[in-house]
Biopython code that builds the backbone (N, CA, C, O; Angstrom):
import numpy as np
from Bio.PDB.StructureBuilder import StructureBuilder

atoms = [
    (1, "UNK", "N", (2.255, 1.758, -18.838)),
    (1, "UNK", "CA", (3.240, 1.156, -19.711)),
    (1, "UNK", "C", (3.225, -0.359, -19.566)),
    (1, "UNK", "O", (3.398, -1.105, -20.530)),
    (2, "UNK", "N", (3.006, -0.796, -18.288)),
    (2, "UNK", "CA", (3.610, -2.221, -18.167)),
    (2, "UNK", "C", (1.718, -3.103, -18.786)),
    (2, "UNK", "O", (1.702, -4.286, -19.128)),
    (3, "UNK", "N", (0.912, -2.571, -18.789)),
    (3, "UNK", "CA", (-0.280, -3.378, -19.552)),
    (3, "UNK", "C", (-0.169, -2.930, -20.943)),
    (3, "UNK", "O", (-0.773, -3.815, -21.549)),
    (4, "UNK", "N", (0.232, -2.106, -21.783)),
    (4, "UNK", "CA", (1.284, -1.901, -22.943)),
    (4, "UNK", "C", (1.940, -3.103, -22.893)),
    (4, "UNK", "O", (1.252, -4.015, -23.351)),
    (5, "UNK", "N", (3.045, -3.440, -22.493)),
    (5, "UNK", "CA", (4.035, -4.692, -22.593)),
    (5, "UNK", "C", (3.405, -6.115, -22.468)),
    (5, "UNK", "O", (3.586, -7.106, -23.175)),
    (6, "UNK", "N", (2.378, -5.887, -21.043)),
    (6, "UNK", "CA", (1.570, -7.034, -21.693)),
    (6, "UNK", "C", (0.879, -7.398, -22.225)),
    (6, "UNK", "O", (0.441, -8.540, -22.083)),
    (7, "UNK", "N", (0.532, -6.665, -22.973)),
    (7, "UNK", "CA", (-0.560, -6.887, -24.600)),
    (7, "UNK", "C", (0.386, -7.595, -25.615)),
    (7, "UNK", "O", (0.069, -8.460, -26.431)),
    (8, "UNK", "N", (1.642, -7.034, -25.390)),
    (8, "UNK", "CA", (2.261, -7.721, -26.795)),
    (8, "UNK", "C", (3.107, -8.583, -26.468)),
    (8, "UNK", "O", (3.479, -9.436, -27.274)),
    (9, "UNK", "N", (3.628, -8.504, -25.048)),
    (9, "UNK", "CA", (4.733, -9.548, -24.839)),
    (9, "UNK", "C", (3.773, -11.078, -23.829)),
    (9, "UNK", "O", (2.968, -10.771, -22.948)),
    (10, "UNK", "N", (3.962, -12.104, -24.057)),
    (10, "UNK", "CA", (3.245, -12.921, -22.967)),
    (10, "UNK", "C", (4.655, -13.272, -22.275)),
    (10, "UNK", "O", (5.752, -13.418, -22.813)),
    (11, "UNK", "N", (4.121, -13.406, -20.266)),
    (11, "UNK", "CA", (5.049, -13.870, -19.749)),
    (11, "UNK", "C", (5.447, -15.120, -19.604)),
    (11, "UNK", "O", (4.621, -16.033, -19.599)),
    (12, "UNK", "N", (6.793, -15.346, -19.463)),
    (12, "UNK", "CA", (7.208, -14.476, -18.605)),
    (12, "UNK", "C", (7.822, -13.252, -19.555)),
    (12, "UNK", "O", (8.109, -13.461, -20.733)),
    (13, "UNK", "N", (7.957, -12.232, -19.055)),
    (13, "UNK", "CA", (8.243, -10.896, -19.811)),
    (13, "UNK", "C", (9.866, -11.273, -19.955)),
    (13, "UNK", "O", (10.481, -11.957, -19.138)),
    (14, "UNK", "N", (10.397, -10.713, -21.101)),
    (14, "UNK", "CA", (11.738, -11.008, -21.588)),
    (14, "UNK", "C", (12.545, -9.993, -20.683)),
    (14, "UNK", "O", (12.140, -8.834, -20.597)),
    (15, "UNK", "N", (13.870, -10.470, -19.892)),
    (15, "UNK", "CA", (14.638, -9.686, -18.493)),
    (15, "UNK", "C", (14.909, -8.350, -19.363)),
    (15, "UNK", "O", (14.917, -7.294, -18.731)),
    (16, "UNK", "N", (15.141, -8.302, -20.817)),
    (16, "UNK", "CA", (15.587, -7.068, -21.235)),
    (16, "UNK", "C", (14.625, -5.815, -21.418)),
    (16, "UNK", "O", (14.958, -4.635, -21.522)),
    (17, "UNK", "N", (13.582, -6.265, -21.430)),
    (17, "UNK", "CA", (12.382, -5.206, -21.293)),
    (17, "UNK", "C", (12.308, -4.691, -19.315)),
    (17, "UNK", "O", (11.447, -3.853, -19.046)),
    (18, "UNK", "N", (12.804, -4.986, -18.649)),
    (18, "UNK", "CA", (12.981, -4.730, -17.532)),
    (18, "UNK", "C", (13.604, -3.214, -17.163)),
    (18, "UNK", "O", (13.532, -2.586, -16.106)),
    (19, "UNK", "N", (14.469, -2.744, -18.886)),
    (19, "UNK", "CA", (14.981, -1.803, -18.721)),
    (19, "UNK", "C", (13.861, -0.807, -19.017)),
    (19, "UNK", "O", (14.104, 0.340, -18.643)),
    (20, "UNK", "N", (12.775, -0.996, -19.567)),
    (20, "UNK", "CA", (11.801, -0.264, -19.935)),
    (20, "UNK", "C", (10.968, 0.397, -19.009)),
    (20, "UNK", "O", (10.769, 1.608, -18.915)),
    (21, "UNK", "N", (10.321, -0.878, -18.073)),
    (21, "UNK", "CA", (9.333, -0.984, -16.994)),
    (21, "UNK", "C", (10.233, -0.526, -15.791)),
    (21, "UNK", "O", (9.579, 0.069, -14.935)),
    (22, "UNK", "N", (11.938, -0.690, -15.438)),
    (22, "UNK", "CA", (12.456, -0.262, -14.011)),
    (22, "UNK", "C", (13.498, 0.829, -14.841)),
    (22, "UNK", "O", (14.568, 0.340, -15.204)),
    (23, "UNK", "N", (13.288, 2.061, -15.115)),
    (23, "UNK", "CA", (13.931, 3.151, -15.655)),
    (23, "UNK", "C", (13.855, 4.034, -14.545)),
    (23, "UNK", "O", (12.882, 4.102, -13.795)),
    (24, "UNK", "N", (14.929, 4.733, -14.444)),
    (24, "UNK", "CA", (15.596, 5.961, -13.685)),
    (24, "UNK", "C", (14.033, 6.884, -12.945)),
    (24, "UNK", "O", (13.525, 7.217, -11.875)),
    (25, "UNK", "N", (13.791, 6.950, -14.765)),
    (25, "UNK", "CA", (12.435, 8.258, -14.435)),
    (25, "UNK", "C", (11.202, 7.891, -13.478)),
    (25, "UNK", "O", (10.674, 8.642, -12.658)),
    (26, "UNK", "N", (10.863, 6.548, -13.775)),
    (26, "UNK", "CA", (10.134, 5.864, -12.675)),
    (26, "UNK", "C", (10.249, 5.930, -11.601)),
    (26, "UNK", "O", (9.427, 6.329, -10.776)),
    (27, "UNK", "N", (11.837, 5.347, -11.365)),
    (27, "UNK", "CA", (12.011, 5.597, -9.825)),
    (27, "UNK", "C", (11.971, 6.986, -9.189)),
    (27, "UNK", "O", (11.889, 7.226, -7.985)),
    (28, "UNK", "N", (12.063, 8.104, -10.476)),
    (28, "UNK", "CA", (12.239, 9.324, -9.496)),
    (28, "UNK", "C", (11.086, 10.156, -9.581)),
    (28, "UNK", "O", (10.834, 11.088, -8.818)),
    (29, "UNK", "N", (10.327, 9.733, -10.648)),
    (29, "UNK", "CA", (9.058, 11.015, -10.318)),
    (29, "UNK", "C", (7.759, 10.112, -10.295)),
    (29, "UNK", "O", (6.711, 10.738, -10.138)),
    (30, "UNK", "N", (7.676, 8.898, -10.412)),
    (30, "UNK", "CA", (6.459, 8.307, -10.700)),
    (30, "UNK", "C", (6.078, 7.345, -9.419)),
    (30, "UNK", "O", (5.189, 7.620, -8.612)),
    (31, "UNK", "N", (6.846, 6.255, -9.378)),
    (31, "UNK", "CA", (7.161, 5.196, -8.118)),
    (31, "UNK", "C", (8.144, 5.231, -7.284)),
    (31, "UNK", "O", (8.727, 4.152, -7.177)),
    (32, "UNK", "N", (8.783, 6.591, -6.272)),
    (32, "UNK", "CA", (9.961, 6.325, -5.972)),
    (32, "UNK", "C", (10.216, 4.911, -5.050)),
    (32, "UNK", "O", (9.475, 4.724, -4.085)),
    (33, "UNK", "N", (11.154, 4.042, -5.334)),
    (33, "UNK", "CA", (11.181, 3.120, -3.782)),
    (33, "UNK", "C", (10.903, 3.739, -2.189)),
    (33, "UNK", "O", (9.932, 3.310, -1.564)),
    (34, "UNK", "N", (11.706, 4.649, -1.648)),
    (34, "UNK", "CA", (11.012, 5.029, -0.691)),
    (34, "UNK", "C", (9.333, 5.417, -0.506)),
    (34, "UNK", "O", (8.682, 5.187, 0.513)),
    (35, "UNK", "N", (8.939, 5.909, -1.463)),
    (35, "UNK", "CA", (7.320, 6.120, -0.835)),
    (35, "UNK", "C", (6.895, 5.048, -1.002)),
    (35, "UNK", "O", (6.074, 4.796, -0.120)),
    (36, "UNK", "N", (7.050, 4.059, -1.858)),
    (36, "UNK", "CA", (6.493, 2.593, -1.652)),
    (36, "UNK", "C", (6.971, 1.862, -0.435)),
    (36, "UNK", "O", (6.174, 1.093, 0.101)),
    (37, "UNK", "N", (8.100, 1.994, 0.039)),
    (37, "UNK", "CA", (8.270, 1.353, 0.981)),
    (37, "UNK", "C", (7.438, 2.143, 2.014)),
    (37, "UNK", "O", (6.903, 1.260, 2.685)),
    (38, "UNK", "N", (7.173, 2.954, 2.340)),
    (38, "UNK", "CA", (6.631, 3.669, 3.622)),
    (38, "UNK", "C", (5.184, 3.505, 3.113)),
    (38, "UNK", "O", (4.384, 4.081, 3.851)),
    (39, "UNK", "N", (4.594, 2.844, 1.996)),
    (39, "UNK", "CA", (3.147, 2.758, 1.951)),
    (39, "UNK", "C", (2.970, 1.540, 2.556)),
    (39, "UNK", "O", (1.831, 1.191, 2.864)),
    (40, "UNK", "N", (4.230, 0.609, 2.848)),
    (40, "UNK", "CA", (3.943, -0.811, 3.273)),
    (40, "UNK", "C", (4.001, -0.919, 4.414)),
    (40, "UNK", "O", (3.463, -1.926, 4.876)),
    (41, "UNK", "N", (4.473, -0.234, 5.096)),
    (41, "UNK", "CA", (4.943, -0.017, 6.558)),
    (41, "UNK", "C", (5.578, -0.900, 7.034)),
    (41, "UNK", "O", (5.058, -1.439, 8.011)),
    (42, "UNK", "N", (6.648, -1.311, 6.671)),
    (42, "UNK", "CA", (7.587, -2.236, 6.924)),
    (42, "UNK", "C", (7.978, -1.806, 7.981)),
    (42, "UNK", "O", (7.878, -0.631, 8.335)),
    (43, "UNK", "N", (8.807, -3.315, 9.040)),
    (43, "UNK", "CA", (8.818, -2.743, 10.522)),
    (43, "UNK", "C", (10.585, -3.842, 10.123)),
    (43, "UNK", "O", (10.663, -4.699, 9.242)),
    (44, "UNK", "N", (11.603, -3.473, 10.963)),
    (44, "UNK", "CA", (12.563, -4.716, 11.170)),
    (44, "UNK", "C", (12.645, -5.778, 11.748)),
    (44, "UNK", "O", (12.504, -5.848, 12.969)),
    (45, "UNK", "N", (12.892, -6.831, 10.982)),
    (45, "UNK", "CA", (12.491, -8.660, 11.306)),
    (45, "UNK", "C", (11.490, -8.374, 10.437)),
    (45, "UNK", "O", (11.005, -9.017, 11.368)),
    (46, "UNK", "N", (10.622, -8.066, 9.581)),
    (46, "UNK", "CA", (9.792, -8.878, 8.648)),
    (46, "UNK", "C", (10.342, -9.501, 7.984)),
    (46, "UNK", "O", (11.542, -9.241, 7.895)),
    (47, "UNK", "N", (9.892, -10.457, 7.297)),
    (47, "UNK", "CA", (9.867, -11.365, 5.977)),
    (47, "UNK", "C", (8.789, -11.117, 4.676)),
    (47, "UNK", "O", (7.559, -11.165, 4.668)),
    (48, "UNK", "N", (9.701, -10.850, 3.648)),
    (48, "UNK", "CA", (9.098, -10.387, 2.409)),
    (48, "UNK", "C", (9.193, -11.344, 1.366)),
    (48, "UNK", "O", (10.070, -12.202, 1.266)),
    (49, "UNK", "N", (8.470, -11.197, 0.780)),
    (49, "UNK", "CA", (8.629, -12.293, -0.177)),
    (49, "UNK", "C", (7.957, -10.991, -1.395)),
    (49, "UNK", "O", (6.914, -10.339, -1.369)),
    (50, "UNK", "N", (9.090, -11.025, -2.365)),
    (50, "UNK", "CA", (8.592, -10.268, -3.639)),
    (50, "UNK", "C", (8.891, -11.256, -5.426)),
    (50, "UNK", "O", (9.824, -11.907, -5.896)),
    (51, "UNK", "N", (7.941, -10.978, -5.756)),
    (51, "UNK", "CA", (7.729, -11.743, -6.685)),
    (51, "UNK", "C", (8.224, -11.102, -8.334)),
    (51, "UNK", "O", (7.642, -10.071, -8.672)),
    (52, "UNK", "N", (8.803, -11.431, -8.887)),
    (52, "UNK", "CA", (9.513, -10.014, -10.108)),
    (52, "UNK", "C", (9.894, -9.237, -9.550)),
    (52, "UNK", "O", (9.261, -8.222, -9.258)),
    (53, "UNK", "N", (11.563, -9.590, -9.094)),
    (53, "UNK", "CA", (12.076, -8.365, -8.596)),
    (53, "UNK", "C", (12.719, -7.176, -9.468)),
    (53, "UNK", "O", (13.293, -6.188, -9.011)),
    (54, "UNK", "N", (12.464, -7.538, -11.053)),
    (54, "UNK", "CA", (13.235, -6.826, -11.612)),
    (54, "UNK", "C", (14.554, -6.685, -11.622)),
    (54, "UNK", "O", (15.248, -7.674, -11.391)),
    (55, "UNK", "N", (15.242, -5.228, -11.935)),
    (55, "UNK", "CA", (16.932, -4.770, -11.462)),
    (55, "UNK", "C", (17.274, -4.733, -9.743)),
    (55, "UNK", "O", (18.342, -4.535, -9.163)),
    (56, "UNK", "N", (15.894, -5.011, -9.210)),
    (56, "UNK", "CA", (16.369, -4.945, -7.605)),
    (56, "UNK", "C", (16.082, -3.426, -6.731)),
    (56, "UNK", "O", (16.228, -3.280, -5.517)),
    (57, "UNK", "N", (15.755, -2.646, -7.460)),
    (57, "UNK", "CA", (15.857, -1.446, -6.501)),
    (57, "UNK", "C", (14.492, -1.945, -5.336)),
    (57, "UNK", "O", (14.701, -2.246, -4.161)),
    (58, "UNK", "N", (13.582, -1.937, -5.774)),
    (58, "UNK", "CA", (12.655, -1.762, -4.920)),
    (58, "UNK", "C", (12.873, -3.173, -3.550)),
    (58, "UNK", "O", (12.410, -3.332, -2.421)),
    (59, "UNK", "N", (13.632, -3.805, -4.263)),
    (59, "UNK", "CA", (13.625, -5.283, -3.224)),
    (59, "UNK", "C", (14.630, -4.206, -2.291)),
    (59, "UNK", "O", (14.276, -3.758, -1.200)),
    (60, "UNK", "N", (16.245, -3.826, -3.105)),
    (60, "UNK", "CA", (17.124, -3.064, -2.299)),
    (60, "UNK", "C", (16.585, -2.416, -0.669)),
    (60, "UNK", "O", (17.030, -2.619, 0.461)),
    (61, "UNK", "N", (15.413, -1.550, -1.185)),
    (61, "UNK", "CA", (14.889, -0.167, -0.351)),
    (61, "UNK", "C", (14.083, -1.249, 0.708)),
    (61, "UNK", "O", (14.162, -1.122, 1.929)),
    (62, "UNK", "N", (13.365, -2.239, 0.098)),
    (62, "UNK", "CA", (12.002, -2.815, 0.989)),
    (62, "UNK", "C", (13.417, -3.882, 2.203)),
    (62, "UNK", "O", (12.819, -4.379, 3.156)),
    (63, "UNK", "N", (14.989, -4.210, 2.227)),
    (63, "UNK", "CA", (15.959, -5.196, 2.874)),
    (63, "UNK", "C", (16.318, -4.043, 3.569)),
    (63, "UNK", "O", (16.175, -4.264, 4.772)),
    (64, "UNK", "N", (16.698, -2.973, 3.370)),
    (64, "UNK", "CA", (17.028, -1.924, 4.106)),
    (64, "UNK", "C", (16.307, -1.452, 5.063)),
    (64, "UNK", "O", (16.732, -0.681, 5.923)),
    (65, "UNK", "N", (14.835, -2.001, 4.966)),
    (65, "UNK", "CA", (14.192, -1.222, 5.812)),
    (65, "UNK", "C", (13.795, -2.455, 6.807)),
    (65, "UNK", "O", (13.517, -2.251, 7.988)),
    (66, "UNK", "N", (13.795, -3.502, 6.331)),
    (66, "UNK", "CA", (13.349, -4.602, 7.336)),
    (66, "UNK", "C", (15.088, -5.382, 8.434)),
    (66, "UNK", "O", (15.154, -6.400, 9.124)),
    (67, "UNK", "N", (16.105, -4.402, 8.135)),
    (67, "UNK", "CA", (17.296, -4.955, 9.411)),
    (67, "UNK", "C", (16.827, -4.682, 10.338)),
    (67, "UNK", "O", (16.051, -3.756, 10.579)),
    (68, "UNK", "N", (17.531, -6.008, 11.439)),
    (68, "UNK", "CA", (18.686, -6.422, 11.324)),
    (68, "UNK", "C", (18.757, -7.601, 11.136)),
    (68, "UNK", "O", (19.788, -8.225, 10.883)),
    (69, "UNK", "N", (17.182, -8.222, 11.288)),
    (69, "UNK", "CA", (16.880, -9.352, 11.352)),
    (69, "UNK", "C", (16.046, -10.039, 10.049)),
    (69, "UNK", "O", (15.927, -11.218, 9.716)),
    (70, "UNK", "N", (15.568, -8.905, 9.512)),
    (70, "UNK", "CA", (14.324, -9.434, 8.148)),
    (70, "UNK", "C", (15.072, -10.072, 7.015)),
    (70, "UNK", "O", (16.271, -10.082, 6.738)),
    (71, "UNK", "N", (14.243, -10.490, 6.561)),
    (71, "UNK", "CA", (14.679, -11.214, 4.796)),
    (71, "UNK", "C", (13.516, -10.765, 4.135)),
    (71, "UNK", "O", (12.385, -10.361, 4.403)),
    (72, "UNK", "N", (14.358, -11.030, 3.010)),
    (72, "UNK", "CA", (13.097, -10.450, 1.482)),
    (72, "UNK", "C", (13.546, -12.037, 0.496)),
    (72, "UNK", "O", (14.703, -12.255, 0.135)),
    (73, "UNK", "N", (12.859, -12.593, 0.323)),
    (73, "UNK", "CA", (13.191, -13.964, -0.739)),
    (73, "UNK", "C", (12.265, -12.858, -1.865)),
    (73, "UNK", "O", (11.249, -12.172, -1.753)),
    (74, "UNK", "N", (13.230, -13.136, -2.928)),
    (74, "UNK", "CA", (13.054, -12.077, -3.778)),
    (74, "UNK", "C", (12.810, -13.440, -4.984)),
    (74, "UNK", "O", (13.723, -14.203, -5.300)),
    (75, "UNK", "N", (11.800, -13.500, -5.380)),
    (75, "UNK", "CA", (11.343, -14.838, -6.590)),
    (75, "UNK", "C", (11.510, -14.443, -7.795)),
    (75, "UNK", "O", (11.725, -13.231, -7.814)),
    (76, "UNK", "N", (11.508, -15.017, -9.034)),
    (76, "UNK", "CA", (11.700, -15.212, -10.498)),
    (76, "UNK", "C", (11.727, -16.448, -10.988)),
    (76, "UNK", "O", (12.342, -17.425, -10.562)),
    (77, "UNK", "N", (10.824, -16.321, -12.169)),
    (77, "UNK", "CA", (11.100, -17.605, -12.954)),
    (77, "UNK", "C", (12.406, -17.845, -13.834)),
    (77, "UNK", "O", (13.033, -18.841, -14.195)),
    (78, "UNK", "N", (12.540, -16.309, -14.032)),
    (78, "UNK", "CA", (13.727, -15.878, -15.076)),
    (78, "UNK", "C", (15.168, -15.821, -14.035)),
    (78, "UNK", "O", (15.352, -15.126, -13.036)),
    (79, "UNK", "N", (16.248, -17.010, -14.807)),
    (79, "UNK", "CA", (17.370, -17.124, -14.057)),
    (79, "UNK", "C", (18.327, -15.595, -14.538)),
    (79, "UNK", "O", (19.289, -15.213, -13.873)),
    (80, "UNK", "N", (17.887, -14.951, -15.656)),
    (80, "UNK", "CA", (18.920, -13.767, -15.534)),
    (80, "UNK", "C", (18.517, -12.644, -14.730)),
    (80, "UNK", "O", (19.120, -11.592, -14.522)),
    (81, "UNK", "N", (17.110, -13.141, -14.202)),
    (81, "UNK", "CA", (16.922, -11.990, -12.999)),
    (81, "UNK", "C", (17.467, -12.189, -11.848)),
    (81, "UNK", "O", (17.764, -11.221, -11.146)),
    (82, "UNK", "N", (17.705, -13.510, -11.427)),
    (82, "UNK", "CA", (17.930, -14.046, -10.354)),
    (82, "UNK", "C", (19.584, -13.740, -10.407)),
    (82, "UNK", "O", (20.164, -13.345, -9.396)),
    (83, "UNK", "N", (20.327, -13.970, -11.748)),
    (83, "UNK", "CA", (21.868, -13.845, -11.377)),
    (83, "UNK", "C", (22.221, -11.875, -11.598)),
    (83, "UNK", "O", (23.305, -11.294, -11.642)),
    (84, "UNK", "N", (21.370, -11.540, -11.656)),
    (84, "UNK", "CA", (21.649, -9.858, -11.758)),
    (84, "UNK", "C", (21.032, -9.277, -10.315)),
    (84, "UNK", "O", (21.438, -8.175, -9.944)),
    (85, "UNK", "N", (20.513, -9.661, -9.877)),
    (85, "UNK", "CA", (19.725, -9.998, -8.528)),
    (85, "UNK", "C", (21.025, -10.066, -7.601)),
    (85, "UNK", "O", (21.458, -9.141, -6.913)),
    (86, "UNK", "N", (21.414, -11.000, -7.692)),
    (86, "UNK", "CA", (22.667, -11.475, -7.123)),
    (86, "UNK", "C", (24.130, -11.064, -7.577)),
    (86, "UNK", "O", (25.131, -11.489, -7.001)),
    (87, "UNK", "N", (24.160, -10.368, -8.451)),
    (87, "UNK", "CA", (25.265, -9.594, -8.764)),
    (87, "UNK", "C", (25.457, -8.096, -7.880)),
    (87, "UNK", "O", (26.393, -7.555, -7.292)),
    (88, "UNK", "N", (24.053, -7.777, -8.141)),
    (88, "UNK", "CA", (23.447, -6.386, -6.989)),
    (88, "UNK", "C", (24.037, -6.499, -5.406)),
    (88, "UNK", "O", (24.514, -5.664, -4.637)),
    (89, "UNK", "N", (23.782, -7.861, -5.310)),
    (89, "UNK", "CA", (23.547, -8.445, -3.759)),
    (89, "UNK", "C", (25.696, -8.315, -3.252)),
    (89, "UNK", "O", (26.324, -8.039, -2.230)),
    (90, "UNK", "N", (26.032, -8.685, -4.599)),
    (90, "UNK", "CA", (27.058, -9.243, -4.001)),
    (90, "UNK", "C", (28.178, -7.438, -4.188)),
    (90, "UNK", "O", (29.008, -7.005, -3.389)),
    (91, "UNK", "N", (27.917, -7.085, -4.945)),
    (91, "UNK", "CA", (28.566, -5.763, -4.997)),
    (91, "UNK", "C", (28.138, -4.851, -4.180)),
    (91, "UNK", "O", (29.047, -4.085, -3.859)),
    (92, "UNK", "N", (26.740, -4.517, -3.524)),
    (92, "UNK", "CA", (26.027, -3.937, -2.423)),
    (92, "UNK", "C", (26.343, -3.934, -1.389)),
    (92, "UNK", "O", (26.293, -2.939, -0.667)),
    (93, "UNK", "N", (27.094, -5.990, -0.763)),
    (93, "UNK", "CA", (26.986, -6.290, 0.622)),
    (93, "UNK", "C", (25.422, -6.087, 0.734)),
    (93, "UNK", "O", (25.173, -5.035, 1.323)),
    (94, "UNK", "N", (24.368, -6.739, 0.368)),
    (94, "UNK", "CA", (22.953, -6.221, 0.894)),
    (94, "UNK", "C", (23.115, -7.779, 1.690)),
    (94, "UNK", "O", (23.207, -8.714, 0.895)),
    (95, "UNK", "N", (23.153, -8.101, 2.974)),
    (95, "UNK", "CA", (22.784, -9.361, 3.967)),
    (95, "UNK", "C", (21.437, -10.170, 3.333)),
    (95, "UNK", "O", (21.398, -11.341, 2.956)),
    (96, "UNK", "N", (20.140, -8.983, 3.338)),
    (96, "UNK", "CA", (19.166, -10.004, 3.787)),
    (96, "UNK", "C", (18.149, -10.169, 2.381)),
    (96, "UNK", "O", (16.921, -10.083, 2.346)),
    (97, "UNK", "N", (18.904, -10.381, 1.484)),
    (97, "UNK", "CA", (18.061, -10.289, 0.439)),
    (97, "UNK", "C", (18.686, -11.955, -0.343)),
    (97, "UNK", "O", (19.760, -12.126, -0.920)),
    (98, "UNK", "N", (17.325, -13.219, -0.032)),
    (98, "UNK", "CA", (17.757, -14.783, -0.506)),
    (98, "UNK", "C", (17.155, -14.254, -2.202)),
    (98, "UNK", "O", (16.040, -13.731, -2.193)),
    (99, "UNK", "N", (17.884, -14.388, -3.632)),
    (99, "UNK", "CA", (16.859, -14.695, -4.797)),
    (99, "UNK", "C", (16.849, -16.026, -4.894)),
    (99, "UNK", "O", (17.845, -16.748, -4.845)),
    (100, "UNK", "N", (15.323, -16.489, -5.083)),
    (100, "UNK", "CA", (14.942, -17.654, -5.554)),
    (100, "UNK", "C", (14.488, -17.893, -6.866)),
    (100, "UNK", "O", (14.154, -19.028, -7.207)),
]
sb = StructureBuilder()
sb.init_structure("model")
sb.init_model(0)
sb.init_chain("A")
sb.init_seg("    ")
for serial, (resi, resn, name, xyz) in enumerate(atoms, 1):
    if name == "N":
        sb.init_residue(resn, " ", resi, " ")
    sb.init_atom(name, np.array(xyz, "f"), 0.0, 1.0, " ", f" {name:<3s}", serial, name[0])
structure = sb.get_structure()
C-alpha cells in the first residue's frame, strides 16, 4: 500500500493519509507493534531515534520497551505529526518519548 501512496502522493506524505498506512488492521494482522519490537531487540536505556512516527503506536510499543532509562526522539517534518505525537504523549503519561 504505502509504494501505492507513493506513486501518487510526493513527500512529505499528507498527515491525513496516515489514517490509511497506520489502520487498526495493520496493526493487528499484518505489522503488529509487538513483533516489530521484538525483531529489534530492544534492551532498556536505548536511544531510538524514529523517523515518521505516524499516529505513534509503534514509537508507543518501541518507549515501553526501552524503560526506565531510554528515549525514542521520534522525528517529522510534518508539525501535525509532531502535535498529535504529543497529544498521545500527554494523555498516555508516555516519559520517554522527545517529538522533534
Amino acid at each position: 500500500m504505502a509504494k501505492i501512496i507513493r506513486h501518487y502522493y510526493h513527500f512529505p506524505i499528507p498527515s491525513v493519509l496516515t489514517r490509511i498506512i497506520d489502520n487498526p488492521i495493520r496493526r493487528k494482522f499484518i505489522q503488529r507493534p509487538k513483533d516489530v519490537v521484538e525483531r529489534m531487540q530492544l534492551k532498556p536505556g536505548m536511544i531510538v531515534v524514529e523517523i515518521g512516527p505516524g499516529k505513534g503506536n509503534y514509537t508507543k510499543a518501541v518507549a515501553n520497551n526501552i524503560l526506565p532509562d531510554g528515549k525514542v526522539f521520534a522525528c517529522d517534518i510534518q508539525e501535525s505529526v509532531i502535535e498529535r505525537l504529543k497529544k498521545l504523549i500527554e494523555k498516555e503519561g508516555i516519559p520517554n518519548i522527545i517529538p522533534k
